[in-house]
C-alpha positions in Angstrom: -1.3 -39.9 -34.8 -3.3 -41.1 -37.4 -4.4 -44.8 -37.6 -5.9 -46.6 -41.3 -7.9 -48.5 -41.3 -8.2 -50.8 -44.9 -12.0 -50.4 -46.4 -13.5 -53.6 -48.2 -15.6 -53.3 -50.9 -19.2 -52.7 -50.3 -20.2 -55.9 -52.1 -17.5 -58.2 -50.1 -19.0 -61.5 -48.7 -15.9 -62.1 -46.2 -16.4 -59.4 -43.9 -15.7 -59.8 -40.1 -18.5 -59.5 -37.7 -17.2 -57.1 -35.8 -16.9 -55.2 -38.9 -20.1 -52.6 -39.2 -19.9 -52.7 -35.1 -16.3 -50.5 -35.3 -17.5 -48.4 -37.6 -20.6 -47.9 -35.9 -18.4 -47.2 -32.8 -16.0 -44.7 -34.9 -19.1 -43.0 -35.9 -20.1 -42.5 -32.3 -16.6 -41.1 -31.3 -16.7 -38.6 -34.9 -20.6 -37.3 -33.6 -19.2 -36.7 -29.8 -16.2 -35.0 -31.2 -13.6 -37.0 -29.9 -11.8 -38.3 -33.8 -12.0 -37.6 -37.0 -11.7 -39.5 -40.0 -11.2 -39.2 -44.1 -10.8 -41.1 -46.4 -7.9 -41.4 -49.5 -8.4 -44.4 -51.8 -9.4 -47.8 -50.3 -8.5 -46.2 -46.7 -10.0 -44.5 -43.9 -7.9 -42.6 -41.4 -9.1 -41.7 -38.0 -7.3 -38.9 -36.2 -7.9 -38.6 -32.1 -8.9 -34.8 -31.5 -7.9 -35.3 -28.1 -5.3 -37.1 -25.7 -5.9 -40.1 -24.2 -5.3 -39.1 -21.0 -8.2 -36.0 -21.5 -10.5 -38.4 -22.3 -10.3 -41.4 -19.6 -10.7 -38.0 -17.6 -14.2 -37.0 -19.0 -15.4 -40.7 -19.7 -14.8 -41.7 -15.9 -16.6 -38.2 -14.8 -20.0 -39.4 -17.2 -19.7 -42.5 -16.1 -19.4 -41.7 -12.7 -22.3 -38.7 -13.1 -24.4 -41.2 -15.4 -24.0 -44.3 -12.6 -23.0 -43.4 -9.2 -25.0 -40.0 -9.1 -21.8 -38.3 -9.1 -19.9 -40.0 -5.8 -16.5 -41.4 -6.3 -17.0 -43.0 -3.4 -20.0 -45.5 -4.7 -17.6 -46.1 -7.6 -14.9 -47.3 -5.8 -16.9 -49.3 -3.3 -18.3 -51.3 -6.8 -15.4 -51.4 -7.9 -13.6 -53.2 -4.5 -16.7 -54.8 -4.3 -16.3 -56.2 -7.7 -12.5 -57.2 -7.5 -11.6 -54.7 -9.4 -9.5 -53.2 -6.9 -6.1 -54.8 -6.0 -4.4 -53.8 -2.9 -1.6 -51.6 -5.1 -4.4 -50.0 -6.8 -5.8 -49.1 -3.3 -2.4 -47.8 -1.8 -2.0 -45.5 -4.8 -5.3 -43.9 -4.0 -4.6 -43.6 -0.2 -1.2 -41.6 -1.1 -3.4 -39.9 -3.7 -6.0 -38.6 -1.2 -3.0 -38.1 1.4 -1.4 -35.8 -1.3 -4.6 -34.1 -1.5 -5.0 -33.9 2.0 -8.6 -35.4 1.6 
């Protein structure tokens, strides 16, 4: 699904702040490969090459790689460490690895 995004005009004084950040960010996503985007008129449209789901998949395997050297397990100790692991959360992943038979 396509989103648009309305363009201001280069020469517009009321722009938001976060403004040039998103499309700096949408710029990112477009080099890495993960949108697209084209414009008709005054609108950009960005189109997701991928699924959602796909890509919480790779970004939580380079972020895992990139901080935890690769272990799960460091990442989940941060993030119980953290408090950002409520008990539900940590029952899923017990059933999870119990599926697994981990």
């Amino acid at each position: 699904m396509d989103a648009a995004l309305r363009m201001a005009q280069p020469n517009c004084q009321n722009l938001p702040d976060k403004f040039p950040k998103t499309l700096a960010f949408l710029q990112q996503m477009e080099d890495k490969g993960y949108i697209t985007t084209y414009r008709k008129g005054h609108f950009a449209y960005v189109h997701a090459l991928m699924p959602e789901e796909d890509f919480q998949k790779e970004h939580a395997r380079e972020e895992t790689d990139f901080w935890f050297r690769g272990k799960a397990s460091a990442f989940l100790a941060a993030l119980y460490e953290s408090g950002g692991l409520p008990a539900e959360d940590a029952g899923k992943i017990r059933r999870l690895l119990d599926e697994w038979n981990y």
